[in-house]
N, C-alpha and C positions, 0 to 999 in steps of 0.2 A: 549882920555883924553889928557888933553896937558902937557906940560914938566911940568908947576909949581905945579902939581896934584904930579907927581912921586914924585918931591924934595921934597913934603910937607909929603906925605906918608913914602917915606923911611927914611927922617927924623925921623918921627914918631917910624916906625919898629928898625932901629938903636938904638935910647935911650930905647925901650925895650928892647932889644938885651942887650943891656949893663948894663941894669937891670940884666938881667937872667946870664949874665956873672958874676956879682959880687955876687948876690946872691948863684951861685954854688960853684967860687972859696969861700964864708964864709961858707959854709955849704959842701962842699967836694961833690958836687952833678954834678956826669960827665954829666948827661944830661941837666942839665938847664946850663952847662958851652957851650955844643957844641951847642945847641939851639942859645945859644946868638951867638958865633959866627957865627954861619949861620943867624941869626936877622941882624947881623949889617954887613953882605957884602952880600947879598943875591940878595939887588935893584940895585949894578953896574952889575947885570949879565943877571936881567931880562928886557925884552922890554915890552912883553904885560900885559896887566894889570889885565887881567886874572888870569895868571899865579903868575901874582906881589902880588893880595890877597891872591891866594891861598894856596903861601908857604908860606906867612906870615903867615897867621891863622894855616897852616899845623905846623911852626917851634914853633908858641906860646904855640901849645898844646901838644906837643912832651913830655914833662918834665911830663906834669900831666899823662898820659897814660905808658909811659916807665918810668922804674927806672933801674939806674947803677949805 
């Protein structure tokens, strides 16, 4: 997949990420707070895009399965 795929994805993952961040800081919800922050630095770490779906989907659904 080529670069303008990642930008447009992690763009993507980022503004949810910052979704889930804002909605745990109003609601006191550690886990949709840490979710976001792994949503929104998660794409400068990863290469393969494998990988790049799979923590995304993995970090989206974190909050719904775990509660802290």
């Amino acid at each position: 997949m080529s670069d303008t795929w990642f930008l447009v994805f992690g763009l993507i993952f980022t503004s949810i990420g910052l979704a889930y961040f804002v909605y745990g800081r109003k609601q006191s919800n550690l886990m949709a707070r840490m979710s976001g922050i792994g949503l929104m630095f998660f794409p400068y770490l990863v290469d393969d895009i494998y990988v790049f779906f799979g923590v995304g989907i993995v970090l989206m659904a974190l909050p719904k399965f775990i509660e802290l």
